[in-house]
N, C-alpha and C positions, 0 to 999 in steps of 0.2 A: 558552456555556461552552467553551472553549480546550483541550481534552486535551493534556497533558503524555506521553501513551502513548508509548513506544517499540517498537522492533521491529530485533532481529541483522537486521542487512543482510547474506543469505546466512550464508556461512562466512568474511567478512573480517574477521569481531572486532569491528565497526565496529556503532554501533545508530541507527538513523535515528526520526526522527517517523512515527506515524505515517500521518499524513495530511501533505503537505509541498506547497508551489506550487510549481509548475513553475520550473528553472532557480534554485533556493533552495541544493537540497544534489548534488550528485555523484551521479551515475549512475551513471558509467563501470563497463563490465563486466557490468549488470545487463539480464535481458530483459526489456523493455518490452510490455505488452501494453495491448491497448484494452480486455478485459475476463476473464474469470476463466472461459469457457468449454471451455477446451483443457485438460482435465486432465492428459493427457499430458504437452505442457509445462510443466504447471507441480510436475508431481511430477518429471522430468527435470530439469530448474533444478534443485529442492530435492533430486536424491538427490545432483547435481553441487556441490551449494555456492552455487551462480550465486541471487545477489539477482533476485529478480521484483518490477518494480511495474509497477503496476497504473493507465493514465489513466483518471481517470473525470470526470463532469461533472454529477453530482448526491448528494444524501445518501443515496438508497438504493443507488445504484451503489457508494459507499465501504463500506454495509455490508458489500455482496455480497462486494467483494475483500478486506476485513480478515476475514471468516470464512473465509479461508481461511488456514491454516495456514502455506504457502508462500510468500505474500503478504509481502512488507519491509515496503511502504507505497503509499500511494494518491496518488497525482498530482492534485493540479487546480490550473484555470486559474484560476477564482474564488474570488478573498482569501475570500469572507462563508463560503465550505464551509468555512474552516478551522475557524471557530465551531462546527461540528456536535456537540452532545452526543451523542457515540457509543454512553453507558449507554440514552440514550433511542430512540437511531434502532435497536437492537439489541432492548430490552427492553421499548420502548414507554413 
């Protein structure tokens, strides 16, 4: 199943997918992380406005970064993650 989900990329007005392949949509401006363990950063991104996403390279790593609030969207490299039923990988 294909999520159509969205997600405000920061404070640019702009709203991205949100799971998206890598080099598909624009960046620019946003902090990249490899994983959603720096709370810090990722509540400083979001009191700044600054888009965060998130690379990841599996289905539970996409849940981990979309459960977070601050989180735009989740990066992968592998087309078949786009696929991920996120009701499922979330709710079981």
């Amino acid at each position: 199943m294909v999520t159509a989900s969205q997600r405000w990329f920061g404070a640019t007005g702009r709203k991205v997918p949100a799971v998206v392949l890598a080099g598909t949509v624009d960046l620019d401006g946003a902090l990249e992380l490899n994983d959603v363990t720096d709370d810090a950063a990722l509540r400083a991104a979001h009191a700044a406005g600054t888009p965060v996403v998130v690379h990841v390279r599996s289905a539970s790593e996409i849940a981990a970064a979309l459960a977070r609030p601050e989180v735009a969207c989740a990066v992968v490299t592998d087309e078949t993650l786009l696929a991920i039923d996120l009701t499922d990988q979330t709710y079981g």
